[in-house]
N, C-alpha and C positions, 0 to 999 in steps of 0.2 A: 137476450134473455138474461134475466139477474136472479139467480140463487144467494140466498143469503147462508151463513155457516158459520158460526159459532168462532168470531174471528176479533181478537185484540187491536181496538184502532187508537191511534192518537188525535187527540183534538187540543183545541185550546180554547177557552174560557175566559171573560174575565169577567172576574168577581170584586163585590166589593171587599177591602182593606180588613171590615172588621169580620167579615164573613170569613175569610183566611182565615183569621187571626183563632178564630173559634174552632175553624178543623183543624187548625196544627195545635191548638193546646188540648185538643183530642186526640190527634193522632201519639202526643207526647204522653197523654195518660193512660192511654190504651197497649202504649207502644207499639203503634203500629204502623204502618208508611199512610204518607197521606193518601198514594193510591187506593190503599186497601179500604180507609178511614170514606176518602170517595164513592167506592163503590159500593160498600156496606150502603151508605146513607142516601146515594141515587136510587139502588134498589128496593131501601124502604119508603122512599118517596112515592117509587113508581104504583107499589103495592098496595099504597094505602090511595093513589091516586086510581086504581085500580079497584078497589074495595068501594070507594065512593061512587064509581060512574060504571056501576053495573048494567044499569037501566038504558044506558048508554054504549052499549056494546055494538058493533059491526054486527049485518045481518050474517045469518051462516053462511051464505053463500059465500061472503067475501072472506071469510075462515076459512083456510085450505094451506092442503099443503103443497100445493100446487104450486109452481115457478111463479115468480112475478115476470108480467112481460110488459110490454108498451099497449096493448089493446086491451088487460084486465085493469090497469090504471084507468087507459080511456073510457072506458064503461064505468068503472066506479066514477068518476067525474060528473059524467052525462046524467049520471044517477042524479047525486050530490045535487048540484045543478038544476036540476029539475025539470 
């Protein structure tokens, strides 16, 4: 069973050179770490990624706060799938 929690993970990324180059002459004018500069601007990705694909939402059913386990994944599939 996999409960998700509100937990700081590390990843890695790679980006293009000049895509860098534009959040660190951001993180420099805002002064602020490139992490912070990061997740400011994932967050507003996600949101406005979010604002867009309303229509698009999961049905309720699959909205819960209910554990994720190996059998509600396979059911959403089977769904998916058709």
């Amino acid at each position: 069973m996999l409960i998700c929690e509100n937990i700081n993970m590390r990843t890695t990324l790679d980006l293009p050179d000049e895509l860098v180059t534009e959040i660190k002459i951001l993180a420099a004018q805002e002064r602020a770490s490139l992490k912070e500069i990061m997740s400011d601007l994932l967050r507003s990705g996600l949101r406005a990624r979010s604002t867009q694909s309303r229509g698009n939402t999961l049905p309720r059913s699959y909205r819960s706060n209910l554990p994720i386990t190996s059998s509600w994944v396979s059911q959403i599939r089977q769904e998916v799938r058709g």
